[in-house]
Every structure is written in C-alpha cells, then in structure tokens.
C-alpha positions in Angstrom: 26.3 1.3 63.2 29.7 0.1 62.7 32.6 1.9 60.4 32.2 -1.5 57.9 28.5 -0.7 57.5 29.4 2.5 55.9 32.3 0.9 53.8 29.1 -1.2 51.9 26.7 1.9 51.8 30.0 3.5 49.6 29.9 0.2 47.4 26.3 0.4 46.4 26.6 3.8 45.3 29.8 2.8 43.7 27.9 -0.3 41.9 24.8 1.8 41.3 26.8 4.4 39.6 28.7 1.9 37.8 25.7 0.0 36.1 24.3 3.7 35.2 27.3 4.6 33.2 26.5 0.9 31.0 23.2 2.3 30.9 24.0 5.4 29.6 27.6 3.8 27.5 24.9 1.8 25.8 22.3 4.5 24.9 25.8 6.6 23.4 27.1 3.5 21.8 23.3 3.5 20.1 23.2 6.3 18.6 23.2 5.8 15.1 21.2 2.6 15.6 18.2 2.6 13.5 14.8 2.3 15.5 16.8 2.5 18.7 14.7 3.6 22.0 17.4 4.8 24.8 17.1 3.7 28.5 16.1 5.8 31.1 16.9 5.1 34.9 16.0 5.6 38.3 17.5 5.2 41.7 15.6 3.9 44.9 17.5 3.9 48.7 18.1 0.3 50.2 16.8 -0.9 53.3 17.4 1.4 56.2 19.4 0.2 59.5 17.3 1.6 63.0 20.2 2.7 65.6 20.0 4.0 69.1 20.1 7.8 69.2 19.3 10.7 72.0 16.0 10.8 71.2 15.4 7.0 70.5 15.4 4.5 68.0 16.3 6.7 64.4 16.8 4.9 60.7 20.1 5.4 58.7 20.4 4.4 54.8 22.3 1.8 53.9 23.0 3.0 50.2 21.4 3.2 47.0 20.3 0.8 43.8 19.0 0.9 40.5 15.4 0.4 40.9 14.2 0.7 37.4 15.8 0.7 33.5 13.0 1.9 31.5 13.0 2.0 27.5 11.8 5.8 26.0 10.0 5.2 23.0 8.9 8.8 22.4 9.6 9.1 18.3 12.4 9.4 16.9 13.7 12.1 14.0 13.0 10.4 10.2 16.1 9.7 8.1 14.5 9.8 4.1 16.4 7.5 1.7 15.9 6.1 -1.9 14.7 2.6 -1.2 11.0 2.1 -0.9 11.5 -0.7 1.5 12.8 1.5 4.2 9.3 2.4 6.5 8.9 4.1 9.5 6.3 4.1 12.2 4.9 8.0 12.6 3.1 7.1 16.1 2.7 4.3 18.3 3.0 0.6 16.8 5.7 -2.2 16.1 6.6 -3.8 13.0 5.8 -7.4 13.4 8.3 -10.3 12.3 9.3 -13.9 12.4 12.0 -15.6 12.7 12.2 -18.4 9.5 14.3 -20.9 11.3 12.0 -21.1 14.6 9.0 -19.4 13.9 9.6 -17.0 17.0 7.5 -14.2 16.5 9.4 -10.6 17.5 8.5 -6.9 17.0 11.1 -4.1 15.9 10.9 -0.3 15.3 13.6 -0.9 13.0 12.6 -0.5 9.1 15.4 -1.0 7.3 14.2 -3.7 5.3 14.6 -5.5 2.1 13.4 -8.4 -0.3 15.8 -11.4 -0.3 16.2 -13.8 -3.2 13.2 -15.9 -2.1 11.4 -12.4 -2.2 10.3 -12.3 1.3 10.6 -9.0 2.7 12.9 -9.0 5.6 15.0 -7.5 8.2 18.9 -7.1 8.1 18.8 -10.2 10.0 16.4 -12.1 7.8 13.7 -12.2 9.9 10.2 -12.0 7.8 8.0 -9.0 8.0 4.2 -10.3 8.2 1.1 -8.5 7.0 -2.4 -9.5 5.2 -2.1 -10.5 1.6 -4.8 -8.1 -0.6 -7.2 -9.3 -3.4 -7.8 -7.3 -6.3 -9.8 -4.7 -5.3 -7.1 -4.2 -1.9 -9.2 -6.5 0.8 -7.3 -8.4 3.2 -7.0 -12.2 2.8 -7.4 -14.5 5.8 -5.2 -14.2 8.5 -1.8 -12.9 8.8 1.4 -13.9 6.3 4.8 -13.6 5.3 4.8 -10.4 2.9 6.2 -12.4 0.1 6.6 -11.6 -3.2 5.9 -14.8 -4.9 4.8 -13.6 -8.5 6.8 -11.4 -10.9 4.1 -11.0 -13.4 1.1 -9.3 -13.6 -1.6 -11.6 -15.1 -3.7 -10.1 -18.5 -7.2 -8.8 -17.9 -9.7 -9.1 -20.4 -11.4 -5.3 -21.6 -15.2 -5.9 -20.5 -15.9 -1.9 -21.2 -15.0 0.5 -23.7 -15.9 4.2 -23.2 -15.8 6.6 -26.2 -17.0 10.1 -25.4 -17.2 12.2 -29.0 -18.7 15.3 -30.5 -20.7 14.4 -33.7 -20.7 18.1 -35.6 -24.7 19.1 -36.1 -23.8 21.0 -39.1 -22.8 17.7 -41.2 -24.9 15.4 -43.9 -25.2 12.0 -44.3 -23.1 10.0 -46.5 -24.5 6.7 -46.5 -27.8 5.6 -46.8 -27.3 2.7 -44.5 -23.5 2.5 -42.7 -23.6 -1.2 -41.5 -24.0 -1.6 -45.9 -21.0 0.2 -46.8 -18.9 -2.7 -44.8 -17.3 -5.2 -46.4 -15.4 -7.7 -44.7 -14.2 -9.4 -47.5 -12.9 -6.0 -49.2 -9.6 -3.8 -48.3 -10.3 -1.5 -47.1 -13.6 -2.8 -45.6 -15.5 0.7 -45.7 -14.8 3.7 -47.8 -13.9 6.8 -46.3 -16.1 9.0 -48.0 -18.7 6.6 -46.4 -18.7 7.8 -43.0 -18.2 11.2 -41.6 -16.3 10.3 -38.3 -13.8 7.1 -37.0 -12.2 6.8 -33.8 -10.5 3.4 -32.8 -9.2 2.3 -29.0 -7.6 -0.9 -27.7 -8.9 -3.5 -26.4 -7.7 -6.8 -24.5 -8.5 -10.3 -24.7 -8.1 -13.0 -22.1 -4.5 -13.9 -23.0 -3.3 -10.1 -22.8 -3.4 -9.4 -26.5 -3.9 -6.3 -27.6 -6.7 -5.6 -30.5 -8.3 -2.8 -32.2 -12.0 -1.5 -32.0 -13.3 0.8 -34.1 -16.1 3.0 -33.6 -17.8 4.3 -37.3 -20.3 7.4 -37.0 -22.6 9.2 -39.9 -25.6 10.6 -39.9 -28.7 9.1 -40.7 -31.1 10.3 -43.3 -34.4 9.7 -41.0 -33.4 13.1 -38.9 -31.4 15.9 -38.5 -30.4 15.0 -34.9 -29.8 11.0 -35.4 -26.8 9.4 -36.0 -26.2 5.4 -37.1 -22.7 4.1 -35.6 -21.2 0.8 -36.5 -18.6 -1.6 -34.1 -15.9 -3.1 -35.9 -12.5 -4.7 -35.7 -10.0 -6.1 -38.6 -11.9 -9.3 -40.3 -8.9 -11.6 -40.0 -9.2 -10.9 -36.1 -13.0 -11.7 -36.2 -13.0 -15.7 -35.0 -16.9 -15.6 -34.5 -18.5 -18.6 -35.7 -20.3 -18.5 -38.9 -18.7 -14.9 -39.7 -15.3 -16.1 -41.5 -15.7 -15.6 -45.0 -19.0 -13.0 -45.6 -18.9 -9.3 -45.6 -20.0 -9.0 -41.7 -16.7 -10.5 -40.7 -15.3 -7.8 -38.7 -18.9 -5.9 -37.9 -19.5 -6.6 -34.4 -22.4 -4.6 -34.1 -24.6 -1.2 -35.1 -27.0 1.0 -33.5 -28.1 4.9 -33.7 -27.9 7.5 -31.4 -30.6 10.2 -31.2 -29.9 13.4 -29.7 -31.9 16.3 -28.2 -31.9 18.8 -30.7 -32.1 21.7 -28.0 -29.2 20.8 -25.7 -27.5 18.1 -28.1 -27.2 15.3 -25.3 -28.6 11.8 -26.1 -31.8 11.0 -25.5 -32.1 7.5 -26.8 -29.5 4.7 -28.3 -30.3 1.5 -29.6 -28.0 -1.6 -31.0 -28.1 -4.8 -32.9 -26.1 -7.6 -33.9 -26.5 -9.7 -37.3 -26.8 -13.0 -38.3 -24.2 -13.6 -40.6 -25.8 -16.1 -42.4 -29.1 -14.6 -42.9 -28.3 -11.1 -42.7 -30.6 -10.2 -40.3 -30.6 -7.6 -37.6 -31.1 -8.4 -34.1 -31.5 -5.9 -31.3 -30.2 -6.1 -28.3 -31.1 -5.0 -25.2 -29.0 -3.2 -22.2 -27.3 -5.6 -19.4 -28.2 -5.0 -15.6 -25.2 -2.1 -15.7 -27.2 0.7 -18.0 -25.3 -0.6 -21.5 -25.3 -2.1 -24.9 -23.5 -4.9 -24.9 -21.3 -6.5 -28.2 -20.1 -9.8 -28.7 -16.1 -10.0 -29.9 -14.2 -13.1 -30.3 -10.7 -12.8 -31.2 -9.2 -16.4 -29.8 -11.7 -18.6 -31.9 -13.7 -21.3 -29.8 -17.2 -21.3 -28.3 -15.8 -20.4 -25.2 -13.6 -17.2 -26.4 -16.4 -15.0 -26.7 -16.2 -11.6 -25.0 -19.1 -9.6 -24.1 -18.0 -6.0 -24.0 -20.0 -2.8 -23.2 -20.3 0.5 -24.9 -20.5 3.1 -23.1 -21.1 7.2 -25.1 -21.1 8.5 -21.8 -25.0 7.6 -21.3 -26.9 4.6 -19.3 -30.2 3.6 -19.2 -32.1 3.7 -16.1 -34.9 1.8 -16.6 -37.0 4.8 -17.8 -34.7 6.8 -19.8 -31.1 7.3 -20.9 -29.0 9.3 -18.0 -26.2 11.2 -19.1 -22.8 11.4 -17.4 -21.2 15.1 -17.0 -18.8 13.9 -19.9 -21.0 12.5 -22.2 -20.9 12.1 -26.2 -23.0 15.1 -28.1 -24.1 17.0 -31.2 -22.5 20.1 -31.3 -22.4 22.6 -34.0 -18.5 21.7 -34.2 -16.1 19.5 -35.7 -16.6 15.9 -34.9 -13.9 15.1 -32.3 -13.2 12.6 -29.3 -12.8 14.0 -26.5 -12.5 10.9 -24.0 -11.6 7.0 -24.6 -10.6 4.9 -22.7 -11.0 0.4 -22.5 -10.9 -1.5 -19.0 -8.3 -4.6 -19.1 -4.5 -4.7 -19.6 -2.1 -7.3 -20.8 0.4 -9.1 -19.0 3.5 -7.2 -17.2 6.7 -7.6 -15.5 6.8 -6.7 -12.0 9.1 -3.0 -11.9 9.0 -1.5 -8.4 6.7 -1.1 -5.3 5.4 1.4 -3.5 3.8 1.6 -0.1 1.2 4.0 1.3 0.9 5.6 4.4 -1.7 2.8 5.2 1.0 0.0 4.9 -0.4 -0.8 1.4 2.6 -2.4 -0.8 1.5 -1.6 -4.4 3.2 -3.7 -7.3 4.0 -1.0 -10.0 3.9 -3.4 -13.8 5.2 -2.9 -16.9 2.0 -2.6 -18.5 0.7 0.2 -16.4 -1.3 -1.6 -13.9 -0.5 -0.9 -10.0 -1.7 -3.8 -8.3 -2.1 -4.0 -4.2 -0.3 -7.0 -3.2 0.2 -6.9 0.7 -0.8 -4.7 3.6 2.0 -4.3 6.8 0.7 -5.7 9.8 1.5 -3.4 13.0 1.4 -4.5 16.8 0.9 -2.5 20.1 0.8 -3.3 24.1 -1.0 -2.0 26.9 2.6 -1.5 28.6 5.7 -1.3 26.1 7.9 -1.2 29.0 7.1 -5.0 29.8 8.9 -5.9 26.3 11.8 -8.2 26.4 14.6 -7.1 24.3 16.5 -9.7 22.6 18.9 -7.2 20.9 19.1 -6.6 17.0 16.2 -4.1 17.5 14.1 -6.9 18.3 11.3 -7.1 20.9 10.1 -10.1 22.6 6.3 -10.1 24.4 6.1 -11.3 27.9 3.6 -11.4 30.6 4.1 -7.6 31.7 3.5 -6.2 28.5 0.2 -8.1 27.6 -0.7 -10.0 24.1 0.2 -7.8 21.5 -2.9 -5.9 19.7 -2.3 -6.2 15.8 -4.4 -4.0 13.3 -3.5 -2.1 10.4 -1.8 1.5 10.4 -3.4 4.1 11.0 -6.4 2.5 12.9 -6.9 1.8 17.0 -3.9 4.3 18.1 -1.7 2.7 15.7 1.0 5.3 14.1 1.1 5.3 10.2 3.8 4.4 7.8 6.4 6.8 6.4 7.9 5.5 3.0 11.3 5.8 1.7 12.6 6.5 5.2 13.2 4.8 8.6 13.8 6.3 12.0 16.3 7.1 13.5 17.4 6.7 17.5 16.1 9.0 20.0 19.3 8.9 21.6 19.9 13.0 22.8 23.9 12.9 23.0 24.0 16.0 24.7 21.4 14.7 27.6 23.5 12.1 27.8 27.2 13.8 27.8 25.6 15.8 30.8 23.8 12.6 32.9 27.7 11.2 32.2 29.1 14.1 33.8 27.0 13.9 36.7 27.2 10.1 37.4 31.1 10.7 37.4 30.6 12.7 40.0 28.6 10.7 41.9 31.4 7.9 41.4 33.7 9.5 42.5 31.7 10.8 45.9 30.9 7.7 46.3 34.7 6.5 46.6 35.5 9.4 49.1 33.3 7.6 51.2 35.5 4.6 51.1 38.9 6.1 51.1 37.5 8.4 54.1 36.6 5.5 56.2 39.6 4.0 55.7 41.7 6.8 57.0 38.8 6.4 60.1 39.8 2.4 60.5 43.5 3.3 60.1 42.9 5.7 62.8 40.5 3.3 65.0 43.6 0.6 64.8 46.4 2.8 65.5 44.9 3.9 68.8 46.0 -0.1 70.0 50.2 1.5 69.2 
C-alpha cells in the first residue's frame, strides 16, 4: 500500500466530515422552522485494500463515507397561538396538500396555515390543504377535496319542534268555560287576560329564516280537578292559512287538554284538534310516527307554505300510553311557571369564525348561533417515512421507498390527532447539535493530520534521491 493510498483514505474522511457539518449546519439553520424534522447520520468504512503481511494476506481501510441521512420525526414541542388555523399533529400522520398550479400532491408537518381570498385553506406557499367536506349531521361527502370555504352564510332552517316544559299550579280554578271561545282573531287583544290562568310564548322559524311568535295558552278545565285545556296561537295578521283571514280562528292554530295524574302530577293523557274555520268545527288529530301532536302554521301564504310543527310538554306517546321525559310539564301545587322552552330551526347567519376539533372537524361558528361542521382534515401516513422525498418548504414528496400513502381521519388507524390554535415546532436539540459540531471538527481536523503527515513522509521519501 502506497503513501498516495493513504493521502485519499485522509480525503474521504475529510469529505465525510465535511458533508456532516451541512448536515448538521442545516438541522441549526432549522431551528425555528415550523414542522421541521432534523437529520440524523451515519458513517460506514469504504472498501478495504488486502496487502501482503508476516502472516499473510491482511485488509487495510481505505477511509470512511456517509452511508445514511435519515430524517427524525419523533414530535416536536407545541407552540400555542391565536389563530385557529394553526394545527398540529399530536402523533404520527402528515397534513396532506396540493399544489393549485400542477395538481402535485405533497404532505407537510407544517400547520401554519391560513384562508386566502378564494377561501381555500392553505399553506404559506399556497398549496391547498385537502379533507372530506361534511353534511349536516358531520358525515363525510365523497372522496377527498380542497377544504374550501365557498359559502359565507348559513342558510335558514325551518322550526319543525317546539318544546314547552311548564308547571300548571294544582291549586288554581278555571276561568273559562271553553279557552279556544275566549279567542278572537278579529279582536285586540284576541283573548282576555283574566281568561286564562297561564301564557308562555317562544320563537319559531319559517323557511325563509323569519322569526315568529308561538304562544302557548293554559287554564283549567271545568270537567276535572287534574285537566287542563291549552290553546296554540300566533298574531292573526301572521296567520296566512287559507280560509282563516278574516274569522275569529285566524291566529288559533290549534287546542287540546292535558290530563294529569292526580298522585304524582305527570301527564297521563293529551289530546289536540284543529278547526275548520269555516264551519267551526273541531277536528282531532292524531300523533305523527315521532310520539307527537302535530299543528299546522303558515306564515308565507301559499298552499305550499304550510309548516307542520310538533308539540312536545315533555311527553310522547308510545303506542300504548303517554311516556314522560325526566323534564316533563306537571301539576304541582305551585305557581304556574316554565321551566324549559326551546324551538328547533334558526334563521340565516353570517359566517364569524371556525373552530376545529381534535378530530380535524372544522366547525363554522354563525351569527345566528348555529355551529355548522363544514370540513374534516384529511391526514396521511407510510409504512417507512424515511423513504419521503423532501422537496423543501416543509414539503414531502412519496416515492417508491416509502409506499402509497394511507389517508384516514385523525385519530383513527395510528394516525396522531389535531391540536388547535397551535403548530409544532422543530425537533431540532441545539445543544445535541453544538456537541456532534464539536466532535466532527475534530474529526476534520484528524483527518487533515493525516494529509499533512504524509506529506512530511513523501517530502522525506523524495529527499532521500539529494
């Protein structure tokens, strides 16, 4: 083995050295880079050269080379922050993304994201994040999507339920022979106070999002102590059922009783009917599949306006008898109060803010109360991280060593979950990385005695010819 064999084993340790302090410059350089995973390296010895020795045919090394650069993506420390678009990933999992221009699909630990003015959610680079768009009830949609807020308003919902949950006081009388009688539609007011001995009125919605009253008129009957007639209204001039503009029932939707046990004061039996308005007679209805009563409103005008709404008192009929809820309306020897109201449907609202859940749910937060689920993240994994390509700007590209990426939602199939108003930070350990600094100077510099020491050796090999 000749003196200029060793001068290249000095080199590669020289070049392997060199390339390690990039590796590690780089993982420095990173550390404040959001979502950044540091490399980790490891050395291998080249090819060894046989040469004659004492005792036969021996190897010698020939130097050393970086055999592998290998990303760590152990997790790194969570920065909070005020924006609700900044997510992290608490576990294993990329954010997947696409690029708009090319339709190249990348994956990023990187959450610092954001709505642009087309309202896709997106990277710093504009890349779009992708997830399943959610119906109503939060059920994904089809296939994956650009999470894309294309809609600023929350559509109305018409009220199909009202619940009214009262205490009718025992101790009372009646005060009107009949209660549907003592309305008037045509009158102002439409029923005397001293008619009735409780009122309680709620809000309901129609189709368009407008808002309308329902009230709900109690008294007790004269048949029994423990029976109560109850009345549906709403103001006349709202009342666009046919036939009804005009006569006294304009306004009365409906009326029923309500009979109560008169050892535990729960319900035990409810009936209602609606009235012809030209006639005058009393129909009565029967429940719907659900348990419930059902009344007719109609506050748009048209055949096809009319809403069907239930009443609920806290008590549904089971097809043998009435089944009370734990909060249910009753006769108490108390005065008559409400204790629980409360109508299904909403009007229209403008979008305000978002939220997102640690199951990648984005919620739309309205102006009108309602918190709608609009989109649910998408996250990826792969059988071996370490085959990724990185294309730089926290971006990941798949190849054939890593495998097809596996996309579910968080929290499921080893997938991590999401962290709101935060994103992660690097993993990047300064002070690991001061000391593996140290110690590759070191080795650099070892490494160059070996060259400057061989050529004092061929100075000394050449001078023996003076």
């Amino acid at each position: 083995m000749s003196l200029s064999s060793g001068l290249y084993t000095g080199v590669s340790g020289l070049t392997s050295t060199g390339n390690t302090m990039q590796i590690i410059g780089n993982n420095i350089s990173n550390a404040n880079t959001i979502g950044y995973k540091s490399s980790d390296y490891c050395f291998e010895d080249l090819l060894s050269q046989s040469i004659s020795t004492q005792s036969g045919s021996n190897q010698v090394g020939r130097g050393a080379a970086i055999s592998t650069v290998a990303l760590d993506f152990t997790q790194g420390s969570f920065e909070n922050t005020g924006s609700a678009t900044d997510l992290a990933i608490g576990g294993d999992g990329f954010f997947k993304v696409v690029d708009p221009d090319s339709g190249s699909i990348f994956y990023t630990r990187a959450g610092n994201f954001e709505f642009d003015k087309e309202g896709n959610l997106v990277t710093s680079d504009g890349y779009i994040v992708q997830g399943w768009s959610l119906d109503e009830n939060g059920e994904p949609q089809g296939s994956l999507t650009d999470i894309k807020l294309a809609s600023f308003t929350s559509p109305p919902s018409e009220s199909d339920i009202v619940t009214i949950i009262t205490n009718l006081d025992s101790d009372t009388t009646s005060n009107s022979a009949d209660l549907s009688a003592a309305w008037d539609g045509t009158a102002s007011p439409q029923i005397s106070s001293t008619a009735y001995e409780y009122q309680t009125t709620l809000s309901v919605y129609d189709s368009l999002g407008s808002q309308h009253d329902i009230t709900v008129t109690f008294d007790k009957s004269t048949t029994g102590s423990s029976t109560w007639e109850y009345i549906v209204t709403c103001g006349p001039s709202e009342d666009n059922r046919t036939g009804f503009a005009g006569t006294t029932y304009q306004g009365l939707l409906a009326r029923g009783t309500l009979e109560f046990s008169e050892s535990s004061g729960s319900i035990i039996d409810m009936t209602m009917s609606s009235v012809d308005p030209t006639t005058g007679t009393w129909t009565a209805e029967t429940v719907d599949v659900n348990g419930y009563f059902e009344f007719d409103a109609n506050f748009l005008g048209g055949t096809t306006s009319n809403m069907g709404v239930e009443l609920d008192f806290g008590t549904r009929y089971d097809g043998t008898v009435w089944d009370n809820s734990s909060l249910s309306t009753t006769q108490y020897a108390k005065a008559s109060t409400t204790t629980y109201q409360n109508a299904d449907g909403y009007g229209s609202g403008d979008l305000e803010d978002i939220d997102v859940d640690s199951d990648g749910v984005i919620t739309g937060i309205y102006s009108n109360g309602e918190n709608i689920p609009l989109y649910q993240l998408a996250l990826a994994d792969f059988l071996n991280p370490q085959g990724l390509y990185s294309v730089g700007g926290n971006l990941f590209r798949e190849t054939r060593d890593s495998g097809t990426a596996i996309t579910n939602v968080p929290g499921t199939g080893g997938l991590g979950s999401i962290s709101p108003n935060s994103y992660e930070q690097s993993n990047v350990d300064i002070a690991t990385e001061f000391v593996n600094m140290i110690t590759i100077q070191r080795a650099y510099q070892a490494n160059s005695k070996i060259i400057t020491t061989l050529d004092a050796m061929l100075s000394e090999t050449i001078d023996m010819k003076r």
